[in-house]
N, C-alpha and C positions, 0 to 999 in steps of 0.2 A: 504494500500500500504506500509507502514512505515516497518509493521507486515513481513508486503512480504521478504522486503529489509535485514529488520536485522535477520531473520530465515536463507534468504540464505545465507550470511555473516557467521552467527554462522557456518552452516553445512558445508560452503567452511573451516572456522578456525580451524574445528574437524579433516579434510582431513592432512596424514604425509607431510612432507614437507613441510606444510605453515605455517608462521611465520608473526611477526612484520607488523601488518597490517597499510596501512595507510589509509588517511580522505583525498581529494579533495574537497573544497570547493570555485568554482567560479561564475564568473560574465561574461557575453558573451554581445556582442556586433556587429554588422555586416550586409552584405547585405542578402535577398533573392532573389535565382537568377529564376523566374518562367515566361512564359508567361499566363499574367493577362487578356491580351484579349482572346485569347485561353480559359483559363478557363472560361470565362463570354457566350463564345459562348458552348462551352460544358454543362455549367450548367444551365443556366437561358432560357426563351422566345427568339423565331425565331424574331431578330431585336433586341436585348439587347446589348447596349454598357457598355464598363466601362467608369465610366467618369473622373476617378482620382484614383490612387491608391499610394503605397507606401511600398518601399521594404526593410525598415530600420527593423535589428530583434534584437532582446534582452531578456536574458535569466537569470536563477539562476538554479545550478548544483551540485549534491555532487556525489563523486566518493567513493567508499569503495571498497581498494583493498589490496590482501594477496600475499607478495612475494610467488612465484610459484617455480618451478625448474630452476635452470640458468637465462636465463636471460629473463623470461616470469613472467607476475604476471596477478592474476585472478581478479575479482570484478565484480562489476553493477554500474552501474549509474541510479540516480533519477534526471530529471532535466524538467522543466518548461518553454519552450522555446516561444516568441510572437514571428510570424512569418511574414506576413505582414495584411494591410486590403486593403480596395479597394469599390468603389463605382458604382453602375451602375444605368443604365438608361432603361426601361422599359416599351416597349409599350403596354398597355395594352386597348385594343377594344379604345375610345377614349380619354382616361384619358392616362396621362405617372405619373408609379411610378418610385420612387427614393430608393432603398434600399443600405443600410452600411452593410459589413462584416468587419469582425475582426477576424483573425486567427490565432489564438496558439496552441499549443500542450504540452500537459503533456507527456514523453516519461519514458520507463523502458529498461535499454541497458547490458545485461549480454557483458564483455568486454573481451580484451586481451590484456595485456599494453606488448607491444617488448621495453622489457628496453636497449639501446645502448652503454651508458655509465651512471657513475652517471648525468648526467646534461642534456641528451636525450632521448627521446623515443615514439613510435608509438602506438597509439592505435586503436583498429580496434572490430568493432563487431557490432552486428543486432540491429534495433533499432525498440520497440514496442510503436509505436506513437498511441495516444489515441487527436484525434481532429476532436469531433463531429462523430465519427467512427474508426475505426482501419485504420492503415496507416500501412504498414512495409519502414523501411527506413536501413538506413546502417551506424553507426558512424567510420570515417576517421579523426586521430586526428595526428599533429607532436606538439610536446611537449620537453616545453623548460624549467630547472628547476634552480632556483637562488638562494641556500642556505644563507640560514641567522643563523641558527644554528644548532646543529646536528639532531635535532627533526622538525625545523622547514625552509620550504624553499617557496619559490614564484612561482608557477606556468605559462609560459604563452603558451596560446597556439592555436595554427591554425587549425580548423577542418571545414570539410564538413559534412553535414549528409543531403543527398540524399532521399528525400519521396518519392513514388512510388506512386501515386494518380491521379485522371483525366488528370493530366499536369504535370509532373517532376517538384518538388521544389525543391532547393537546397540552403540550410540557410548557408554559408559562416560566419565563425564571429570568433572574437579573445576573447582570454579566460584569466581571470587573476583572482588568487587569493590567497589561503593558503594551503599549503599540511602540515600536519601531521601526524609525524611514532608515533605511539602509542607505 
């Protein structure tokens, strides 16, 4: 995957017009917003409840991207996102089992950062979720930047990103870390 990442980077660097690439590197933190019984009765045994579940998520993220034309810039994102888990209950012929999920996703997100000003800007683009199977999702990101020096500044930042899966998830979470202009 790494391989993936820093090829398309180079071939996007090789393209006229782009320059001065920079580094996102954050920390994610937030709710997921899913119905968990919904999924329990979709996925498991006719009579399966959940018995507890938990929609706290938390992530780790790097963005690589190339100022674009005007006020557009290109990249990907690599990020690793825990999504929620969740517990059910299981009747089975006379016996009830008890099984634990735990759900995360490794994601690959070719991007479009809408830069608004220096200290704003939107990102938006598809997102190839890998969790136990392919997902497609959607990253929705507003983006807020806090200079500390001409190279280096603070990123924070508010995104959705929408799964498409048995049941609509949708990992809500705030982002904060370090950008770097190369």
């Amino acid at each position: 995957m790494q391989k993936l990442f820093i090829t398309l980077a180079l071939l996007l660097a090789a393209l006229p017009g782009f320059n001065q690439p920079t580094l996102d590197l954050t920390l994610a933190v937030g709710y997921t917003a899913l119905d968990v019984e919904g999924l329990v009765e979709l996925d498991e045994n006719p009579g399966s409840f959940a018995t507890d579940w938990g929609q706290f998520n938390y992530g780790i993220g790097a963005q690589f991207l190339l100022n674009g034309m005007d006020k557009m810039t290109y990249g990907a994102e690599i990020m690793y996102h825990q999504l929620y888990w969740y517990s059910v209950r299981i009747p089975y012929g006379s016996q009830t089992i008890y099984r634990d999920y735990s759900v995360g996703a490794f994601r690959i997100t070719p991007l479009i950062r809408f830069n608004l000003n220096e200290t704003f800007a939107l990102d938006l683009g598809p997102e190839f979720n890998f969790a136990g199977g392919f997902i497609f999702g959607l990253l929705v990101s507003a983006n807020y930047y806090i200079p500390v020096t001409e190279t280096i500044s603070i990123p924070l930042k508010f995104r959705m990103d929408p799964m498409f899966d048995k049941v609509i998830t949708v990992p809500l979470s705030l982002n904060a870390g370090v950008r770097i202009k190369m």
